[in-house]
C-alpha positions in Angstrom: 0.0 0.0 0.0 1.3 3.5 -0.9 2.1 5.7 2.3 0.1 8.6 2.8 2.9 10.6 4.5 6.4 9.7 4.5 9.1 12.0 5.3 12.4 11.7 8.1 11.9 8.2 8.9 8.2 8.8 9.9 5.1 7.0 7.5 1.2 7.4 7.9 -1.0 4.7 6.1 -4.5 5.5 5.9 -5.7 2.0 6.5 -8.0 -0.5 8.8 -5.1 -1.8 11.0 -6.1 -5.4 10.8 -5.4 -4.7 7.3 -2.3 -4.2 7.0 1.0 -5.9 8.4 2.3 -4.8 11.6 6.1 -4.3 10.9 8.1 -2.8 13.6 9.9 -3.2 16.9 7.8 -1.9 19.7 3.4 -0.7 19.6 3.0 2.6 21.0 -0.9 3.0 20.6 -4.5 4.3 21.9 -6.6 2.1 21.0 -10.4 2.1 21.2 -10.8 1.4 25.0 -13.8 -0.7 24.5 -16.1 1.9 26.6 -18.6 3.2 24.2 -17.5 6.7 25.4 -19.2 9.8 24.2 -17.9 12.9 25.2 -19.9 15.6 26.7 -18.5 18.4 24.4 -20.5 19.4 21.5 -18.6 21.5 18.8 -15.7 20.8 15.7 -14.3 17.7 17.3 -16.5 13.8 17.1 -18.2 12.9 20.3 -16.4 9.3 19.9 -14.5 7.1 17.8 -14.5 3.8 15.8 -14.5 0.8 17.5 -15.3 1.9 21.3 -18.0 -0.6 21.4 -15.4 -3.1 23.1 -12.1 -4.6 23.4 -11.9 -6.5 20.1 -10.2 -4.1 17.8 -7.5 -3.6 20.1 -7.6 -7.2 21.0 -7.2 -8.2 17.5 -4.2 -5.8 17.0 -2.6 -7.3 20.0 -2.9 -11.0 19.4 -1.0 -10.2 16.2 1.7 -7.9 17.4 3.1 -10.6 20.4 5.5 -11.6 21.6 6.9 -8.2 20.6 6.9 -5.1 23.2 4.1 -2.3 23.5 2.9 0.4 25.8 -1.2 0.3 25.2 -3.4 3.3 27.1 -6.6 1.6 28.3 -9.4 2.7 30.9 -10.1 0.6 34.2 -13.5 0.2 32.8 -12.9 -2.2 30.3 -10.8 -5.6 30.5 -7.5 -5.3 30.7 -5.1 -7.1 27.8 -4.6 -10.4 28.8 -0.6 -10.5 28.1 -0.5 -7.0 30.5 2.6 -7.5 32.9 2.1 -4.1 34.7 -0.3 -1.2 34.9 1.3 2.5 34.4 -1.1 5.5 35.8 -1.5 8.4 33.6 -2.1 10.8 36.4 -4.2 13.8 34.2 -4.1 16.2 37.6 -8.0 16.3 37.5 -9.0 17.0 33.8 -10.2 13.9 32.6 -13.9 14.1 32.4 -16.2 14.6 35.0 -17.6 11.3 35.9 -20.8 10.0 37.3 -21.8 13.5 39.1 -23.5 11.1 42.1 -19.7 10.3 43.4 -17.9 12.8 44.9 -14.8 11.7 43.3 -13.6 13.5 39.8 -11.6 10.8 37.5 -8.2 11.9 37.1 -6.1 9.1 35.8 -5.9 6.8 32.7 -4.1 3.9 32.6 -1.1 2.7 30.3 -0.7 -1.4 29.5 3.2 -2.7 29.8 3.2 -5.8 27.5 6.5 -8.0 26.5 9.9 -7.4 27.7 13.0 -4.7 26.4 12.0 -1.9 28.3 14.9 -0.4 29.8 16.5 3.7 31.5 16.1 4.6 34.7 13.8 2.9 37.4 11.3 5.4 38.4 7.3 5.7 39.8 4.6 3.6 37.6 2.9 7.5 38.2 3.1 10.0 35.4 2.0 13.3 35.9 1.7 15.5 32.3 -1.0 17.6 32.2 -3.3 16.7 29.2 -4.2 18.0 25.8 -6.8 21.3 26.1 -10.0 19.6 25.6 -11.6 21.7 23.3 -10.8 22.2 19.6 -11.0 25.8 20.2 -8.1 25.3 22.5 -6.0 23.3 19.7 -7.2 20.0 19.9 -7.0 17.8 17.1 -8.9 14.1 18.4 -11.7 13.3 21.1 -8.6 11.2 22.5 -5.6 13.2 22.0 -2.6 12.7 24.1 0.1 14.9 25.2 3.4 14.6 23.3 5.5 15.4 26.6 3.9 12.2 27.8 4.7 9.8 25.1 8.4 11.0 24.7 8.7 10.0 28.6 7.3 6.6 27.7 9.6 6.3 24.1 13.0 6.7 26.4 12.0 3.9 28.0 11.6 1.4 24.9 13.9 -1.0 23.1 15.2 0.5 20.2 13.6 0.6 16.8 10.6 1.3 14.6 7.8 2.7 16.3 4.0 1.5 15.7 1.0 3.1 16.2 -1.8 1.2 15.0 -4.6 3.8 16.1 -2.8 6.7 15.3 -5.5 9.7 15.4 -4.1 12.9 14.9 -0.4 11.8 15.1 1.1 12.6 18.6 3.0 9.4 18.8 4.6 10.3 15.7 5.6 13.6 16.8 6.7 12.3 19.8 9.0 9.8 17.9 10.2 12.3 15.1 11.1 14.7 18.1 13.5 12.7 19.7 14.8 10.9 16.1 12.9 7.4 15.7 11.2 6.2 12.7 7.5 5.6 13.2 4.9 4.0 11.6 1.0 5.5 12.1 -1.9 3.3 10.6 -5.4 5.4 10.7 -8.9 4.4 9.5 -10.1 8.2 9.4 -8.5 10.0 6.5 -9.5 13.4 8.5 -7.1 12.1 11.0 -4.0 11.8 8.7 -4.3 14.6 6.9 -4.1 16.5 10.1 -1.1 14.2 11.4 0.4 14.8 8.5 0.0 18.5 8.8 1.8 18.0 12.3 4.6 16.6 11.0 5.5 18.8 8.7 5.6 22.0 11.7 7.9 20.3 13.3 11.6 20.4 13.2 13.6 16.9 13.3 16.1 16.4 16.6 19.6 17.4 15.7 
C-alpha cells in the first residue's frame, strides 16, 4: 500500500489496522478502549471514535503484534489485555472528564498497558503526571482522545530500540513524539481526516539534531 505521508523516517498509512501488516519493533498505541464513550462536548471535534463498542479491535491488534513489546493506554473500565505484565497510571491532575456527578470523586487518571519485555532507562514511579491535551478544539485540539506529546516522549525513552508502531494513530502525537527525539515511526489510521491533520503535524515540526 502507498504511504500517505512519508518523510524523516516517519510513514502514515491510511488504512484498517487489521489490514495491513504490523512491521516494527515496539506498539505505542490508543486504541479504542472498549467503553462506548461519548464525550460531553458538543462542537468541531467527534463525540467518539471507531470501534469503542469493546475490546476487540484492540484485542485483535494485540494477538497479532506478540511476543513483541508495547505500551497500550486503556481505561479501568474495560478488561484489561490479557498479556498485560504491569499497569502504568496516567495521572491527568483532575481534567479527565467529570464522571458519574452522584460520586464525589472526579476521574483523574488513565491507565497505560506494559506488555512484552525490552523496556529499559532509569527505574522510576509507575505514576506519570503531564497535564493533558486542552479539551476543546477551540483550544487546539485535534482528536476526542488526543494525548500529550510530553507524555509519550517520557514513555519512548523507555523502549527498546527501533521502529515505532501506532496502529490507532488519530491525529499523530505518537509520531511527533518519535520524530522529536529521532525514531522512525509508523501511524496506521482508518479516518483520512485524522491523517491529513497528522500529517500537517509533521511537517511543523523540526527533526532532533
Amino acid at each position: 500500500m502507498k504511504p500517505y505521508y512519508e518523510q524523516d523516517g516517519i510513514i502514515i498509512y491510511h488504512a484498517d489496522a487489521r489490514e495491513l501488516p504490523l512491521l516494527g519493533h515496539v506498539l505505542v498505541t490508543d486504541p479504542p478502549f472498549g467503553i462506548d464513550y461519548k464525550s460531553g462536548h458538543f462542537g468541531m471535534l467527534p463525540r467518539s471514535i471507531i470501534g469503542d463498542e469493546d475490546t476487540r479491535l484492540r484485542d485483535s491488534i494485540l494477538a497479532r503484534w506478540e511476543p513483541r513489546p508495547a505500551l497500550v493506554f486503556g481505561s479501568w473500565r474495560a478488561p484489561r489485555p490479557v498479556k498485560t505484565r504491569m499497569v502504568l497510571i496516567w495521572d491527568t491532575g483532575g481534567a479527565n472528564g467529570m464522571g458519574a456527578l452522584d460520586l464525589p470523586w472526579k476521574p483523574s487518571h488513565q491507565e497505560i498497558y506494559v506488555i512484552g519485555a525490552g523496556f529499559s532507562g532509569l527505574r522510576t514511579s509507575d505514576v506519570l503526571r503531564f497535564p493533558p491535551v486542552q479539551s476543546l478544539a477551540s483550544n487546539g485540539r485535534t482528536h476526542p482522545h488526543e494525548k500529550p506529546v510530553d507524555l509519550l516522549r517520557a514513555l519512548m525513552l523507555k523502549c527498546p530500540n527501533g521502529i515505532i508502531v501506532d496502529s490507532f494513530c488519530g491525529t499523530g502525537s505518537v509520531l511527533v513524539a518519535a520524530k522529536d527525539l529521532g525514531r522512525c515511526a509508523i501511524g496506521i489510521e482508518i479516518e483520512e481526516r485524522y491523517c491529513e491533520i497528522a500529517a500537517r503535524r509533521l511537517d511543523q515540526t523540526v527533526l532532533a539534531l
